[in-house]
N, C-alpha and C positions, 0 to 999 in steps of 0.2 A: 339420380345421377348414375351414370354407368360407370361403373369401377372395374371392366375387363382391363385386357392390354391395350386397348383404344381409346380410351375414358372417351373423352368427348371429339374426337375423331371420326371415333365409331356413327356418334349422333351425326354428324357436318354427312357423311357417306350413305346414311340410313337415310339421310334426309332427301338423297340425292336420289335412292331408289325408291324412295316414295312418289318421288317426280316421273318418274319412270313409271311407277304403278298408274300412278293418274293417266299416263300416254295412253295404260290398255284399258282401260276404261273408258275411255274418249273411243277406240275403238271396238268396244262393246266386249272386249278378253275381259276374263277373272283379273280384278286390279293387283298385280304383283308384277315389280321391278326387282331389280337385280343390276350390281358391278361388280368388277374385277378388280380389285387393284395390286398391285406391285410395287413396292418403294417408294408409297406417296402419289403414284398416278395410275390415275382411273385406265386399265387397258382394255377393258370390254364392257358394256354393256346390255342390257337385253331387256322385254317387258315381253307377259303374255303376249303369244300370235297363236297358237295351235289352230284360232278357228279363220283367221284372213290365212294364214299358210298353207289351212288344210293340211295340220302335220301335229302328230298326238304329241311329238319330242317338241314340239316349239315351247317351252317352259320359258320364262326368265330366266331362270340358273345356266340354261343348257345355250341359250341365245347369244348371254354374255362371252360362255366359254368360248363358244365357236369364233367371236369376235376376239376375244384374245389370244387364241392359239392363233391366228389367221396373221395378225399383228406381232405377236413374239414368234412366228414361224416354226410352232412350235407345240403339240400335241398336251405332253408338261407344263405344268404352272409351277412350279416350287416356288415357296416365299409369297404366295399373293392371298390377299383375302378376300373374300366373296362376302356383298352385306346384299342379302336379301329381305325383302319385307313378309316373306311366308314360309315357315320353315317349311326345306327340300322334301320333296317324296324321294322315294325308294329309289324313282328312274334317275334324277336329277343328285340323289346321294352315289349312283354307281359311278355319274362321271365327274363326279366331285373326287371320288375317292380315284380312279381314272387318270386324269390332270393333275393330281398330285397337290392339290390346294390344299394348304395348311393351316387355314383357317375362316370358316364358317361364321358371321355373325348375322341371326335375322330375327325381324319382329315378332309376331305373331307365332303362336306355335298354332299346328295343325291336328288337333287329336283325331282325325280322320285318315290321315292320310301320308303325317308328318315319319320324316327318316331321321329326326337326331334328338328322340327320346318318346317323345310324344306316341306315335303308334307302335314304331318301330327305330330298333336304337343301332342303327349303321355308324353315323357319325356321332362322336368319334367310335364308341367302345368293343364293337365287334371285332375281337379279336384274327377274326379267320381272313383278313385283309393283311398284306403286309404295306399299307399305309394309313396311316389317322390323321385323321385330320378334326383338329383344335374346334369347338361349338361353344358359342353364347348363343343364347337366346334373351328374347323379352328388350331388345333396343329400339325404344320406339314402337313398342310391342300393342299399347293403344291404340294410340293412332292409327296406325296398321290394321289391327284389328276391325277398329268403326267404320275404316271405309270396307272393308270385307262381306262386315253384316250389313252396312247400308248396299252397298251392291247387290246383294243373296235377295235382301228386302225388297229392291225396287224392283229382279228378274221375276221373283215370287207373284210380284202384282200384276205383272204387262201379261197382258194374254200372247200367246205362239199363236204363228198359222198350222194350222197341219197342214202335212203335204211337205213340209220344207226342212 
């Protein structure tokens, strides 16, 4: 059971960006979702697109923000939390940190690639930001997890064309 600031919030939200991961996967993206919330509602949401986008920044994290600043008119997020199923990279920790989100919560951690301890530790503790922003990890951190590996598993097996 999750015993952050969200107890089982947290889960209701994770559970909601796991749906979201499923969407990119149905579209053949890395399954990772991503929301925004603010004061109890969901203001953005996002799932991999980088490859129907053709855009290396189309992350979950970065997809949702663009939809909430667009919605709050507004660059800044103070007060909102972000539950993602994959913990952030580096690019997706700068406009976290960026936006001003104050709080971080995602499943899976990333040791390849992750920005909030796992590879590299942006969020929260680098102090050379004059903004932090608050990280759990591990909410629904399984789950999250087996569709990851079973995704890696299934791209592992399908043979590519070359050429494409």
């Amino acid at each position: 059971m999750n015993q952050g600031p969200g107890g089982d919030r947290d889960e209701d939200y994770m559970r909601r960006a796991l749906e979201l991961a499923r969407r990119a996967e149905a579209e053949g993206e890395v399954p990772v979702g991503a929301l925004l919330v603010l004061h109890g509602q969901v203001i953005g949401q996002g799932w991999n697109r980088p490859i129907a986008a053709h855009d290396p920044s189309a992350h979950a994290e970065i997809m949702a923000l663009r939809q909430a600043g667009a919605r709050q008119k507004n660059y800044r997020l103070p007060a909102s939390a972000l539950y993602v199923t994959l913990e952030p990279c580096v690019m997706c920790a700068g406009a976290i940190i960026h936006a001003r989100v104050e709080r971080v919560v995602y499943a899976a951690s990333d040791p390849r690639a992750g920005a909030a301890g796992s590879r590299f530790d942006l969020l929260p503790s680098d102090q050379r930001f004059n903004h932090h922003t608050w990280c759990e990890g591990g909410v629904l951190g399984e789950e999250a997890g087996q569709m990851l590996r079973a995704f890696f598993r299934q791209r592992r097996q399908t043979p590519r064309h070359s050429g494409t």
